[in-house]
PyMOL Python script that loads the backbone (N, CA, C, O; Angstrom):
from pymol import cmd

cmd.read_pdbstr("""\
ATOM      1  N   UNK A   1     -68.313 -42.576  16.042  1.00  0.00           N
ATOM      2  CA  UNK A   1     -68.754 -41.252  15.640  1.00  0.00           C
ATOM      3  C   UNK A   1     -67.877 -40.765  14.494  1.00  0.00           C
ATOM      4  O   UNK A   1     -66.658 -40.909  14.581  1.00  0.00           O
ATOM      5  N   UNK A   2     -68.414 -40.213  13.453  1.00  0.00           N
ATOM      6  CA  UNK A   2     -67.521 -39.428  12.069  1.00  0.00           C
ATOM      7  C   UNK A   2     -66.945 -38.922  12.371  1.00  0.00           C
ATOM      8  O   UNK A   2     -67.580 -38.058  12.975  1.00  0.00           O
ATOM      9  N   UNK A   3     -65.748 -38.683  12.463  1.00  0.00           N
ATOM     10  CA  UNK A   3     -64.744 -37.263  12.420  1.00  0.00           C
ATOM     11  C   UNK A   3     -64.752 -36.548  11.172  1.00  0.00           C
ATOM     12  O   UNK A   3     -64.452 -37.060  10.093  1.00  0.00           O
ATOM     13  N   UNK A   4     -65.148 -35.193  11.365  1.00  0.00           N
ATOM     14  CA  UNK A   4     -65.296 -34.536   9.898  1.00  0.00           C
ATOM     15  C   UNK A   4     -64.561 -32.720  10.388  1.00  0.00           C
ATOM     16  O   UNK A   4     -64.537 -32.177  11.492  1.00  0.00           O
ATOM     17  N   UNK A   5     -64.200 -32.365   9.418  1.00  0.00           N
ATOM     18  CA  UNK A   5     -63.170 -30.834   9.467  1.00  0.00           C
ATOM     19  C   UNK A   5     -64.325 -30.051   8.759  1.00  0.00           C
ATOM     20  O   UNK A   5     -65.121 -30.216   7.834  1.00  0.00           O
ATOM     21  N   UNK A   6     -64.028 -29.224   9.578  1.00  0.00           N
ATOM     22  CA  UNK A   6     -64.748 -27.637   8.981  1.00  0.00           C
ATOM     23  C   UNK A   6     -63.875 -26.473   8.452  1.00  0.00           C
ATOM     24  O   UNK A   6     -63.409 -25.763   9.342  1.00  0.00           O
ATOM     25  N   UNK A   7     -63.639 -26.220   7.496  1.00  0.00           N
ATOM     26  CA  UNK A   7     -62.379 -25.089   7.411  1.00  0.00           C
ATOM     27  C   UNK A   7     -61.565 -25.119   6.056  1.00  0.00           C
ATOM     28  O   UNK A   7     -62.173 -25.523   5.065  1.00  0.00           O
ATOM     29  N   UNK A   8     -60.293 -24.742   5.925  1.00  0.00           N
ATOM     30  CA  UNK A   8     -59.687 -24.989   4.909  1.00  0.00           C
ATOM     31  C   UNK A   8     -58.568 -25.535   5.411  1.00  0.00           C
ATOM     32  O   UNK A   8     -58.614 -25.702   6.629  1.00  0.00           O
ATOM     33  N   UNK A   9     -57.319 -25.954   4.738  1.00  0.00           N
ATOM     34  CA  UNK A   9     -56.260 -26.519   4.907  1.00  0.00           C
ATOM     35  C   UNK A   9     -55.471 -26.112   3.801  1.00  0.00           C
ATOM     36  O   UNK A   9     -56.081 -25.510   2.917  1.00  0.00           O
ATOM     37  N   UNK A  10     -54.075 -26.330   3.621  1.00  0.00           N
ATOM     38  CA  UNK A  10     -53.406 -26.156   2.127  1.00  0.00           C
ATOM     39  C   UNK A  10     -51.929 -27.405   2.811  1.00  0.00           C
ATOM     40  O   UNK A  10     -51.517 -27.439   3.970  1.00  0.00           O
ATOM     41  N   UNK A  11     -51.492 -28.187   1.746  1.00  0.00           N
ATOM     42  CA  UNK A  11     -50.221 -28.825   1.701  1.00  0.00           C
ATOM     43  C   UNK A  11     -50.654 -30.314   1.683  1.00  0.00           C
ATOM     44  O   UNK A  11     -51.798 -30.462   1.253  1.00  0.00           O
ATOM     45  N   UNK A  12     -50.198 -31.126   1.943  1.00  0.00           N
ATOM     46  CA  UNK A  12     -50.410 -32.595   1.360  1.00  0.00           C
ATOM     47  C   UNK A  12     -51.832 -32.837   2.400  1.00  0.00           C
ATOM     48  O   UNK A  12     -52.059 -32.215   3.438  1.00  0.00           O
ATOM     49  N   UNK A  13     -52.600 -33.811   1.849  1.00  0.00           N
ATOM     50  CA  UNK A  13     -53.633 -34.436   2.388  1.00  0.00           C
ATOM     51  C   UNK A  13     -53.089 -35.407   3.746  1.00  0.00           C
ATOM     52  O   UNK A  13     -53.264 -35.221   4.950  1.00  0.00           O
ATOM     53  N   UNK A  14     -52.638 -36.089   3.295  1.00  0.00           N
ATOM     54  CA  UNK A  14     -52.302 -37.154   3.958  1.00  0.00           C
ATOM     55  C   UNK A  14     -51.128 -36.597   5.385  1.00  0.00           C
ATOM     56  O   UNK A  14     -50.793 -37.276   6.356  1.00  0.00           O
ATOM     57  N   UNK A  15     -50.829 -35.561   5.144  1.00  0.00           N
ATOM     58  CA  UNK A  15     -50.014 -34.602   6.345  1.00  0.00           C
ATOM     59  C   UNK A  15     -50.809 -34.375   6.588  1.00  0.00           C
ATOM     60  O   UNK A  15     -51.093 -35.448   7.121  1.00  0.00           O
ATOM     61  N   UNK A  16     -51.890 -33.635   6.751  1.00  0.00           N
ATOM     62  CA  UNK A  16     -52.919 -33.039   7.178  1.00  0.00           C
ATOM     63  C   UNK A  16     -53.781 -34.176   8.128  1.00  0.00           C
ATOM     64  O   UNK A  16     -53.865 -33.909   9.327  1.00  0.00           O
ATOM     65  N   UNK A  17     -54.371 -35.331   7.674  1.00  0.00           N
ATOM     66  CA  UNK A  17     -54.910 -36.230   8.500  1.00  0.00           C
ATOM     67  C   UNK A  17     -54.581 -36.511   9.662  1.00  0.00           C
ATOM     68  O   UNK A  17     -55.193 -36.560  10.729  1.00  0.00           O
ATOM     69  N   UNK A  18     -52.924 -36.802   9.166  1.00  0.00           N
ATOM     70  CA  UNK A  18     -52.359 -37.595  10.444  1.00  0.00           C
ATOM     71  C   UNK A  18     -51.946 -36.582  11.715  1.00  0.00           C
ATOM     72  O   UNK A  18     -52.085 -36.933  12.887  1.00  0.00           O
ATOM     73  N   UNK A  19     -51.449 -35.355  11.339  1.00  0.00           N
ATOM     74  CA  UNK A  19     -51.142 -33.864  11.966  1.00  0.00           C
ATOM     75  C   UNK A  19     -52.037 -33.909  12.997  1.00  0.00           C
ATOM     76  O   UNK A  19     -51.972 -34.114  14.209  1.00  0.00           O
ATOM     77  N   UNK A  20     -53.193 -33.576  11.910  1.00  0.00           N
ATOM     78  CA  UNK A  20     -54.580 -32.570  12.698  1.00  0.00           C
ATOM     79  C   UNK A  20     -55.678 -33.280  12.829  1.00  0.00           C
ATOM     80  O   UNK A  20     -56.618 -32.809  13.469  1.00  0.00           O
ATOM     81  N   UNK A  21     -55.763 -34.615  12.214  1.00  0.00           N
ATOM     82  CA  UNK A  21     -56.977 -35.351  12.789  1.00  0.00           C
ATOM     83  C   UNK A  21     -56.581 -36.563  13.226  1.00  0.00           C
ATOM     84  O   UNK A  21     -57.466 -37.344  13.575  1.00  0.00           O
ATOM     85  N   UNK A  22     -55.223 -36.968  13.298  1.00  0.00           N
ATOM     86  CA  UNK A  22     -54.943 -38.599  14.079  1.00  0.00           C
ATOM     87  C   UNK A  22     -55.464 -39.324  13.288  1.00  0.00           C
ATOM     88  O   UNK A  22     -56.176 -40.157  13.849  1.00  0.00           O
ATOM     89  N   UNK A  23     -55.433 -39.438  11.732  1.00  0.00           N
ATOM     90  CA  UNK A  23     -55.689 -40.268  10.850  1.00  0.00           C
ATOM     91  C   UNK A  23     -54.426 -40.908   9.938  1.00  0.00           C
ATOM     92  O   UNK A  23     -53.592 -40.214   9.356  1.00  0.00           O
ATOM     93  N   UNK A  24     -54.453 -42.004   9.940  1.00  0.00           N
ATOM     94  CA  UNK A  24     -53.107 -42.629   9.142  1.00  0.00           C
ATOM     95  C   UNK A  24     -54.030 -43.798   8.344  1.00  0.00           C
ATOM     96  O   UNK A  24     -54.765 -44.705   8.736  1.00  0.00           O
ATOM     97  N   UNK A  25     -53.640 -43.337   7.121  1.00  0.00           N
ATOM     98  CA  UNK A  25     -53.842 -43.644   5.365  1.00  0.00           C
ATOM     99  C   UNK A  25     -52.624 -44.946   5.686  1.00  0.00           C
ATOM    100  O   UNK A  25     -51.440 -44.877   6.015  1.00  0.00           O
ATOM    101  N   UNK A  26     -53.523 -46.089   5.425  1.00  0.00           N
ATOM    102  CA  UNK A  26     -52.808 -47.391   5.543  1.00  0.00           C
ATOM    103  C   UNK A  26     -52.831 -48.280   3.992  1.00  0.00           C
ATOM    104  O   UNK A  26     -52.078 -49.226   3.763  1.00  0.00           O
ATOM    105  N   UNK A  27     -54.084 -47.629   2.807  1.00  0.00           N
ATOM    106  CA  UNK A  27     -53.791 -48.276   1.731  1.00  0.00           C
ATOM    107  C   UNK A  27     -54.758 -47.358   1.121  1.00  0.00           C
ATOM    108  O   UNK A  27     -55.311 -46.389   1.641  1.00  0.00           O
ATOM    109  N   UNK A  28     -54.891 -47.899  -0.264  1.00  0.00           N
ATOM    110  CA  UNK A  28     -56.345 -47.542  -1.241  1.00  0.00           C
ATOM    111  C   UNK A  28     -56.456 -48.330  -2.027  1.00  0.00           C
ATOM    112  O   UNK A  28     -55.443 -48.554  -2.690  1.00  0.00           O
ATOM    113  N   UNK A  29     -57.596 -49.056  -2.317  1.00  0.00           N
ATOM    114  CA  UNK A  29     -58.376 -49.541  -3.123  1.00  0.00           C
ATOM    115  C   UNK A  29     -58.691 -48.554  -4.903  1.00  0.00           C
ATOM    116  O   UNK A  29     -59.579 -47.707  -4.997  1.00  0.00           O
ATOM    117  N   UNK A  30     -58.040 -48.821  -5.733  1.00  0.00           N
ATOM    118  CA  UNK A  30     -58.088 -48.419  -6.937  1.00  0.00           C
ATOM    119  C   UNK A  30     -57.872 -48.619  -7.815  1.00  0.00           C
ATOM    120  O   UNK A  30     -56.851 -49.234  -8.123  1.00  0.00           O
ATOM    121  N   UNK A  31     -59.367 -47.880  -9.239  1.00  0.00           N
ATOM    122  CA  UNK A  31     -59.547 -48.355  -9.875  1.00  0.00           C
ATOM    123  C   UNK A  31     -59.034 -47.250 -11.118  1.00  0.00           C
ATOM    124  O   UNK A  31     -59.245 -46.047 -11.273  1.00  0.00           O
ATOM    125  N   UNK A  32     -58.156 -48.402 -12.022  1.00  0.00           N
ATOM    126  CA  UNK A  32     -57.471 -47.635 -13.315  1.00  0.00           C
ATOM    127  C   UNK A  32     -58.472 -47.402 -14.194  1.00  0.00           C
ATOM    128  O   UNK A  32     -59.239 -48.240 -14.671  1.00  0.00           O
ATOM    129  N   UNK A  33     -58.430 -45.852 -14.460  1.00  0.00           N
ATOM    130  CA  UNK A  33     -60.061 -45.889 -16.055  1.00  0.00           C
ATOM    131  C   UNK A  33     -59.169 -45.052 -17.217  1.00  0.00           C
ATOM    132  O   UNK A  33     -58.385 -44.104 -17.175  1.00  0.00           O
ATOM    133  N   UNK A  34     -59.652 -45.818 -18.154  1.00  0.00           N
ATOM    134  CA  UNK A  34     -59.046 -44.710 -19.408  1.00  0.00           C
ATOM    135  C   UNK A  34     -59.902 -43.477 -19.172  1.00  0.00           C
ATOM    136  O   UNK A  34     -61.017 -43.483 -18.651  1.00  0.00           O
ATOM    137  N   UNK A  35     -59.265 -42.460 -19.604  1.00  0.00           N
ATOM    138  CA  UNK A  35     -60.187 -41.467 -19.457  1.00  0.00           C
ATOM    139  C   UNK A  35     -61.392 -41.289 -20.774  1.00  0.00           C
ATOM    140  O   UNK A  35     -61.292 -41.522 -21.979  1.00  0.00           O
ATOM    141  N   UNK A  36     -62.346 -40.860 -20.082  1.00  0.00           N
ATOM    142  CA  UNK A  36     -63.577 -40.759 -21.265  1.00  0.00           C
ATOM    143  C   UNK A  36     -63.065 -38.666 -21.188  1.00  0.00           C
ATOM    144  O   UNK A  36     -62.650 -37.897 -20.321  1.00  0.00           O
ATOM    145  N   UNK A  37     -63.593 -38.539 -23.255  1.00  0.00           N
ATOM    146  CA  UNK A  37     -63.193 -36.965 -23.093  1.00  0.00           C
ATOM    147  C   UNK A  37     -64.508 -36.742 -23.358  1.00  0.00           C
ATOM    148  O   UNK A  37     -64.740 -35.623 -23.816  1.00  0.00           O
ATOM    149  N   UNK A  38     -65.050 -37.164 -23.272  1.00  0.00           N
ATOM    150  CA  UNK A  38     -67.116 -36.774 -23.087  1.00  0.00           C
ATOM    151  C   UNK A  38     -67.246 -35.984 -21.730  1.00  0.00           C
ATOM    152  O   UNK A  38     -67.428 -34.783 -21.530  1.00  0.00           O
ATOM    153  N   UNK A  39     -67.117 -36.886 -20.990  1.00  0.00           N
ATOM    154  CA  UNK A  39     -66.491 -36.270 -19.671  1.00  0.00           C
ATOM    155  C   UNK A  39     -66.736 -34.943 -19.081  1.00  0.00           C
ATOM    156  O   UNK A  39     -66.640 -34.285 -20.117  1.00  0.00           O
ATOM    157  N   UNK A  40     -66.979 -34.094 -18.180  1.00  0.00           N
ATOM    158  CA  UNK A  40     -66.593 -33.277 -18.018  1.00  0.00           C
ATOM    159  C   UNK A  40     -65.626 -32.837 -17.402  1.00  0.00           C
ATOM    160  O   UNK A  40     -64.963 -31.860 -17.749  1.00  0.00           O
ATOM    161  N   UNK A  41     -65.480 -33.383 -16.613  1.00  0.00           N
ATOM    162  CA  UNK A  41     -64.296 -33.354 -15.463  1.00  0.00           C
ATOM    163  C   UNK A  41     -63.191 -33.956 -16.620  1.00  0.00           C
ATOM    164  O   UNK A  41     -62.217 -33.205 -16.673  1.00  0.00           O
ATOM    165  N   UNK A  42     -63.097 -34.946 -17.426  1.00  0.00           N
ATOM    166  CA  UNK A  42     -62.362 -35.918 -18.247  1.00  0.00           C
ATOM    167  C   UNK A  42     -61.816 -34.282 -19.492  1.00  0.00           C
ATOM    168  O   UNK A  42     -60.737 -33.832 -19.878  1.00  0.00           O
ATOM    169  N   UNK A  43     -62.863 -34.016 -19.642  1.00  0.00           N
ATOM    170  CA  UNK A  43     -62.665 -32.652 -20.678  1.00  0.00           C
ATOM    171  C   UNK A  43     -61.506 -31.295 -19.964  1.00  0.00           C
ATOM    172  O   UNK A  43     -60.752 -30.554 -20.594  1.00  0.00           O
ATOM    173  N   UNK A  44     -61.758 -31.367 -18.394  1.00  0.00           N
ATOM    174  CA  UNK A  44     -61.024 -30.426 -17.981  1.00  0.00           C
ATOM    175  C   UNK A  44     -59.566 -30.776 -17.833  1.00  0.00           C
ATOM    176  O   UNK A  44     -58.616 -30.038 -18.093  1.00  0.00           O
ATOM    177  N   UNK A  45     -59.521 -32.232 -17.297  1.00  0.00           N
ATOM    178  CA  UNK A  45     -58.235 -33.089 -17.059  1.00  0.00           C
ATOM    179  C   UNK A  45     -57.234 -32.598 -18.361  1.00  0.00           C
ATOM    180  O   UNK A  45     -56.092 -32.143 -18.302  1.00  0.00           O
ATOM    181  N   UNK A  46     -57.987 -32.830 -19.408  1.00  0.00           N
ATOM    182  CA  UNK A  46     -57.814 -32.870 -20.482  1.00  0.00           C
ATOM    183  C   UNK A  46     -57.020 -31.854 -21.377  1.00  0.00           C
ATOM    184  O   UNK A  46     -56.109 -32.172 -22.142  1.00  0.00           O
ATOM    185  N   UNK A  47     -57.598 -30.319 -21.125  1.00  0.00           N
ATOM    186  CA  UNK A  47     -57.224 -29.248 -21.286  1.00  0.00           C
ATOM    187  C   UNK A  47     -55.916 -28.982 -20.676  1.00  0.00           C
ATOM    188  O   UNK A  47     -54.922 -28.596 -21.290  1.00  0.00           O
ATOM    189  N   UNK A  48     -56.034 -29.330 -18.839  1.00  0.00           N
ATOM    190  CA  UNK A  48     -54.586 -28.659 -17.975  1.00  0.00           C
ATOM    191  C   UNK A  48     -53.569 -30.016 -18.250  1.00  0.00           C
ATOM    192  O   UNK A  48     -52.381 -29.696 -18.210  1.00  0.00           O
ATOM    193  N   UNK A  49     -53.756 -31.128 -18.457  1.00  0.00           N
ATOM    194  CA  UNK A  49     -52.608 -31.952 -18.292  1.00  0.00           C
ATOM    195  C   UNK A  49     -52.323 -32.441 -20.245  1.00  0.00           C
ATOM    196  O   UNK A  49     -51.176 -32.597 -20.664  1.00  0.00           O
ATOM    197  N   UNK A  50     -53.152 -32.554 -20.866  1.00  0.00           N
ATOM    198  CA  UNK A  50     -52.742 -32.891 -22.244  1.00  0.00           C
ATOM    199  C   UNK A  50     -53.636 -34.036 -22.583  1.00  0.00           C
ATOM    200  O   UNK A  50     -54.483 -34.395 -21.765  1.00  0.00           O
ATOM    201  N   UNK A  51     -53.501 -34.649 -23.764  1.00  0.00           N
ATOM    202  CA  UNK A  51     -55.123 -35.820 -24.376  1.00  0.00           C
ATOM    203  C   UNK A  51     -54.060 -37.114 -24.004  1.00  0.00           C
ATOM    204  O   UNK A  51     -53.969 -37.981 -24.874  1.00  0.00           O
ATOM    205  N   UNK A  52     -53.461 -37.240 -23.078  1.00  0.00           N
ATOM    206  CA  UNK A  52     -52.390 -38.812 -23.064  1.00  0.00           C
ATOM    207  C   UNK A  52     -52.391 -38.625 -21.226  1.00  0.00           C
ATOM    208  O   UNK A  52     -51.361 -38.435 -20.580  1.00  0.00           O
ATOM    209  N   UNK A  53     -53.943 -38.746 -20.552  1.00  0.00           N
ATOM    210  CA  UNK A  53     -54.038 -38.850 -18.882  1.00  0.00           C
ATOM    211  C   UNK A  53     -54.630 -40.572 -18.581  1.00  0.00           C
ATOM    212  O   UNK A  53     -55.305 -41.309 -19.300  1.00  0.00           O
ATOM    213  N   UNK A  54     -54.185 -40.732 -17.550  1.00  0.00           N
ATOM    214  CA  UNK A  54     -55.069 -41.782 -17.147  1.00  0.00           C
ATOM    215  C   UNK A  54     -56.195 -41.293 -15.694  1.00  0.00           C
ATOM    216  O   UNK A  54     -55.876 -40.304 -15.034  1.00  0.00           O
ATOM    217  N   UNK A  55     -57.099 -41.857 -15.440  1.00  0.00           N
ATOM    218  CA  UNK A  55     -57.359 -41.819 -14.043  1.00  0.00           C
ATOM    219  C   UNK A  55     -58.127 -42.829 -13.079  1.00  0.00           C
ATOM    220  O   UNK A  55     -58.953 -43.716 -13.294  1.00  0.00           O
ATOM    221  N   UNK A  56     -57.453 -42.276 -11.804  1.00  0.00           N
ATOM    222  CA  UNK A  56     -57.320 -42.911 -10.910  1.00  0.00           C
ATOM    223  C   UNK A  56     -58.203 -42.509  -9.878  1.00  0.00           C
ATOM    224  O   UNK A  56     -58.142 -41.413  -9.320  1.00  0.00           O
ATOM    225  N   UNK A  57     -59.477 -43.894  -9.490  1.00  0.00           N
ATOM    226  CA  UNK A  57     -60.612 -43.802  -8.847  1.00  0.00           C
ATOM    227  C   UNK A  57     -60.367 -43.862  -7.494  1.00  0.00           C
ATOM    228  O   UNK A  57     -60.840 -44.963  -7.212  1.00  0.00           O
ATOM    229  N   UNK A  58     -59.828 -43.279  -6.225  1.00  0.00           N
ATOM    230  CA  UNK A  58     -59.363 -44.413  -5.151  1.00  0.00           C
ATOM    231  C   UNK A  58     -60.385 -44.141  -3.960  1.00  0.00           C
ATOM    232  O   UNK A  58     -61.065 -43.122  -3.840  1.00  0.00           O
ATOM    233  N   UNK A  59     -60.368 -45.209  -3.123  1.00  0.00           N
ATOM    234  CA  UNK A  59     -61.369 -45.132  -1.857  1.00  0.00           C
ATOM    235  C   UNK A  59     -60.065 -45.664  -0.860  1.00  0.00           C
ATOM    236  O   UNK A  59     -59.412 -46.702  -0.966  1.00  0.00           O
ATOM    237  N   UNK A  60     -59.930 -44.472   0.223  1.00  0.00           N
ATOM    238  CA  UNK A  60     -58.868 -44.599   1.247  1.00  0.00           C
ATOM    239  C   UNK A  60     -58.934 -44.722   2.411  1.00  0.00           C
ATOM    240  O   UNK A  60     -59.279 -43.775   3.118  1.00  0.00           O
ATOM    241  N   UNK A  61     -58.663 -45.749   2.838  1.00  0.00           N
ATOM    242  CA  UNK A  61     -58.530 -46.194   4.454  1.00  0.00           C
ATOM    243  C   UNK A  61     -58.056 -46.446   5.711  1.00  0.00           C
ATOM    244  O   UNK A  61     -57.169 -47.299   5.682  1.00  0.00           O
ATOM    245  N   UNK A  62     -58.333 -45.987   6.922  1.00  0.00           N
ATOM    246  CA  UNK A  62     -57.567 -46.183   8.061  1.00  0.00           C
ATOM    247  C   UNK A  62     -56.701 -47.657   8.112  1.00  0.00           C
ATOM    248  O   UNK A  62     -57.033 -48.718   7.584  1.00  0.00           O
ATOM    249  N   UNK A  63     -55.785 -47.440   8.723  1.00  0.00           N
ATOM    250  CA  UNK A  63     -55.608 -48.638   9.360  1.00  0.00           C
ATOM    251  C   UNK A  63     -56.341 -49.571  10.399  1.00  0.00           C
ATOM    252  O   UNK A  63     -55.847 -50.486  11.057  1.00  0.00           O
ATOM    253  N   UNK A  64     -57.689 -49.099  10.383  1.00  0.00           N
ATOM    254  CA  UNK A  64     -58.670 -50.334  10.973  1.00  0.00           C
ATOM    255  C   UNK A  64     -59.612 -50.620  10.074  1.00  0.00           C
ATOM    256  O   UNK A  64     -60.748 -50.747  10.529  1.00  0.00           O
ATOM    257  N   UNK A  65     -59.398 -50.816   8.433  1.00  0.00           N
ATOM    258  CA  UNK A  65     -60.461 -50.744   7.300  1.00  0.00           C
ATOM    259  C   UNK A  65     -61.499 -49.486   7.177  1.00  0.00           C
ATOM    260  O   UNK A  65     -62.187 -49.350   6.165  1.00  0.00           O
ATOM    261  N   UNK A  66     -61.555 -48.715   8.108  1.00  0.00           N
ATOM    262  CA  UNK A  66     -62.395 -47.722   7.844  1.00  0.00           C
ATOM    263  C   UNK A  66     -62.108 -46.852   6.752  1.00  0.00           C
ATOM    264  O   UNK A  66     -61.124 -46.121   6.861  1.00  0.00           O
ATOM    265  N   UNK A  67     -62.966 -46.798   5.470  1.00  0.00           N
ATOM    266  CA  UNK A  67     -63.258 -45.900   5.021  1.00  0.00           C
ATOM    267  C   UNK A  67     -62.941 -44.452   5.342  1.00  0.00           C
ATOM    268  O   UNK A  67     -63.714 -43.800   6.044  1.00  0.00           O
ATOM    269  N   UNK A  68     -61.636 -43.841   4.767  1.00  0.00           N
ATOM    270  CA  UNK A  68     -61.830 -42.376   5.005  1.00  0.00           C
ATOM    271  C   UNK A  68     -61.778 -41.184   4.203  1.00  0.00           C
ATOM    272  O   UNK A  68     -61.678 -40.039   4.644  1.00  0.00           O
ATOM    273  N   UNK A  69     -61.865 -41.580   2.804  1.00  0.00           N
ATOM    274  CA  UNK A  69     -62.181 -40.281   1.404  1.00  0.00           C
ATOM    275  C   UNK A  69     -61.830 -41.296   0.121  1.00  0.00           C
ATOM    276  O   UNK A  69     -61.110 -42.286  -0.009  1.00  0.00           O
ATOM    277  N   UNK A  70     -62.624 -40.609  -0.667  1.00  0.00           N
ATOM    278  CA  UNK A  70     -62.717 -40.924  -1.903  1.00  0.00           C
ATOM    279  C   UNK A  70     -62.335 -40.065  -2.958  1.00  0.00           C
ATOM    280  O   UNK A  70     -62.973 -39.022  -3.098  1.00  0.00           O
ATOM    281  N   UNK A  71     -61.216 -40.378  -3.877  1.00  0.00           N
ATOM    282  CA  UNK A  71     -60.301 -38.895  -4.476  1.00  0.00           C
ATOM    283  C   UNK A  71     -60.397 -39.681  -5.919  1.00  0.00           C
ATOM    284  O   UNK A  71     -60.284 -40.883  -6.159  1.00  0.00           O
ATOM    285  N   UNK A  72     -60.640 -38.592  -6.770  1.00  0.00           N
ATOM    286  CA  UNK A  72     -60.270 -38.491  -8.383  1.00  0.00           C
ATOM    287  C   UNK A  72     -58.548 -38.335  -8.870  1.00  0.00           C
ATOM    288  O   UNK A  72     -58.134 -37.187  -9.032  1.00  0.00           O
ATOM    289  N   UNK A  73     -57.684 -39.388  -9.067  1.00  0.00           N
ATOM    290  CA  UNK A  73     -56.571 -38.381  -9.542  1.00  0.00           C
ATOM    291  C   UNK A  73     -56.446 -38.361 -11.042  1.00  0.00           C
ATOM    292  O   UNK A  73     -56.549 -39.439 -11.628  1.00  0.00           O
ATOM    293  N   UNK A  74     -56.250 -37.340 -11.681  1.00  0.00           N
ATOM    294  CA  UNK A  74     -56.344 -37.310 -12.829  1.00  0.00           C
ATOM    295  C   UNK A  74     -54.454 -37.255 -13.406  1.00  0.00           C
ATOM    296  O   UNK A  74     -53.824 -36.217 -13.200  1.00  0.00           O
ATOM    297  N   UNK A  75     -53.821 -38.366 -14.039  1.00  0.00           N
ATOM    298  CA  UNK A  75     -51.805 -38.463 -14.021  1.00  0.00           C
ATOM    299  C   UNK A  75     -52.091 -38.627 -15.547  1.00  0.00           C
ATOM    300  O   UNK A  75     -52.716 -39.440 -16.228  1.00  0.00           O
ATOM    301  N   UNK A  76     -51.381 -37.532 -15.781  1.00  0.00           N
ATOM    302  CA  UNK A  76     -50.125 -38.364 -17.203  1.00  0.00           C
ATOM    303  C   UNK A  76     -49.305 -39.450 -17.604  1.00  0.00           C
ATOM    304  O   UNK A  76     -48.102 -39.537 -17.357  1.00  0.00           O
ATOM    305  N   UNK A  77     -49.929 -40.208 -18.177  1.00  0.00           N
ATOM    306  CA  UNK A  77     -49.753 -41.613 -18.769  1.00  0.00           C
ATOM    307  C   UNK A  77     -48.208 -41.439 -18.629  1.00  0.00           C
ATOM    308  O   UNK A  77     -47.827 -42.531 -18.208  1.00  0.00           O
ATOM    309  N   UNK A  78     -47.040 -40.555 -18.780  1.00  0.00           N
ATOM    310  CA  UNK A  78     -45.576 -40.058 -18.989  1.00  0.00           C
ATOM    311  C   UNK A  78     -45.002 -39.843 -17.520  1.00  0.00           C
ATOM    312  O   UNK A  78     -43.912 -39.350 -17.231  1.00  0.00           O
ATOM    313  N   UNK A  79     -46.072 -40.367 -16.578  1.00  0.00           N
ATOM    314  CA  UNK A  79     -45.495 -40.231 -15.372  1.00  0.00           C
ATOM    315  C   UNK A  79     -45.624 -41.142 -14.237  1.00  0.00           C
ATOM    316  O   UNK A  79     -45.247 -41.053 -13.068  1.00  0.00           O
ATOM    317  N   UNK A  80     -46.468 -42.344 -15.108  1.00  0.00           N
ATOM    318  CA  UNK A  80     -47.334 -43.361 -14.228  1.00  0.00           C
ATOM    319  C   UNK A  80     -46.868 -44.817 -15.303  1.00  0.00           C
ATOM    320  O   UNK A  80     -46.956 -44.826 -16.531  1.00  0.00           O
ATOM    321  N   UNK A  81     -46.407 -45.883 -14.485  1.00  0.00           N
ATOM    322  CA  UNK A  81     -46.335 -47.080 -15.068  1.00  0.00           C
ATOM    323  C   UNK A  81     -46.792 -47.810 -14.310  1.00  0.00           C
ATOM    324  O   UNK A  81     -46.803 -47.526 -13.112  1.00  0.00           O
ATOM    325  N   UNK A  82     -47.206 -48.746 -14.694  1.00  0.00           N
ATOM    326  CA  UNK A  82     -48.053 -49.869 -14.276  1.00  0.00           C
ATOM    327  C   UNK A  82     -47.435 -51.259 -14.447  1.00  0.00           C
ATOM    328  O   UNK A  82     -47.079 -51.626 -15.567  1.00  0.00           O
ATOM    329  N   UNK A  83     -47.305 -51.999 -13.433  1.00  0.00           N
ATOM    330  CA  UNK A  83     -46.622 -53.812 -14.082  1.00  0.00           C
ATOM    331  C   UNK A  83     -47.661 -54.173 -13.657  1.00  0.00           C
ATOM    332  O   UNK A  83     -48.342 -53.575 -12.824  1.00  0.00           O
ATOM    333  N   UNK A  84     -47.976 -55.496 -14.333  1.00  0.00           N
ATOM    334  CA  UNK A  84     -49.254 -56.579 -13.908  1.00  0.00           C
ATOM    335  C   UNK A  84     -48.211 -57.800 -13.618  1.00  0.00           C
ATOM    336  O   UNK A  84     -47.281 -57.851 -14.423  1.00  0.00           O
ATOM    337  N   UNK A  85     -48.217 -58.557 -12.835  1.00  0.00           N
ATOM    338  CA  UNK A  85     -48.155 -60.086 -12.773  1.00  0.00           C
ATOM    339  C   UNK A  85     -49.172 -60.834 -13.256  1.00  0.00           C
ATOM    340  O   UNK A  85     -50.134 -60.255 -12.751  1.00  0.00           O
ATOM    341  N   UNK A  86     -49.690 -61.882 -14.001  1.00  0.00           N
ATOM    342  CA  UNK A  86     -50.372 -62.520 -14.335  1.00  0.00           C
ATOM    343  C   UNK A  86     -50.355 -63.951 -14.823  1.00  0.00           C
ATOM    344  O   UNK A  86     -50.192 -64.397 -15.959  1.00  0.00           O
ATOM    345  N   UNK A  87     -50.648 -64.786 -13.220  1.00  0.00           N
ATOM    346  CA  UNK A  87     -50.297 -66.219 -13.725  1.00  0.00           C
ATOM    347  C   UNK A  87     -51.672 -67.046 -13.857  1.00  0.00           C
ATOM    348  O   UNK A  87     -51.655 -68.215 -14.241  1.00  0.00           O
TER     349      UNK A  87
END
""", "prot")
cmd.dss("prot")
cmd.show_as("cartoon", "prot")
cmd.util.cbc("prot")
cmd.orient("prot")
């Protein structure tokens, strides 16, 4: 059966799950996009953080693979590094 919240909340997400719904965030699956400024959402990013963002697509899951939210983060390239290994 879904577990789903009705209401508001304020302070970290991931406190909130585990607190008040017995949910524990075990990884995410995500995908790096340059940002498009066509965009709208890409246009707003754009305005509050500066024209040098990256973003970040993620789909987040229990620790039994379940699927449990799907979040936009929109970071400043000045605050986010990335290493690749590649053999």
């Amino acid at each position: 059966m879904p577990i789903h919240f009705d209401g508001e909340f304020s302070g970290a997400i991931f406190d909130f799950l585990k607190s008040k719904m017995g949910i524990s965030i075990a990884y995410a699956i995500t995908e790096i996009c340059a940002l498009s400024h066509s965009e709208e959402m890409g246009q707003n990013a754009v305005n509050v953080l500066g024209s040098e963002i990256i973003l970040l697509k993620q789909l987040h899951f229990d620790e039994t693979d379940r699927p449990v939210f799907y979040s936009l983060d929109y970071l400043k390239n000045s605050v986010f590094k990335l290493f690749i290994k590649r053999e």
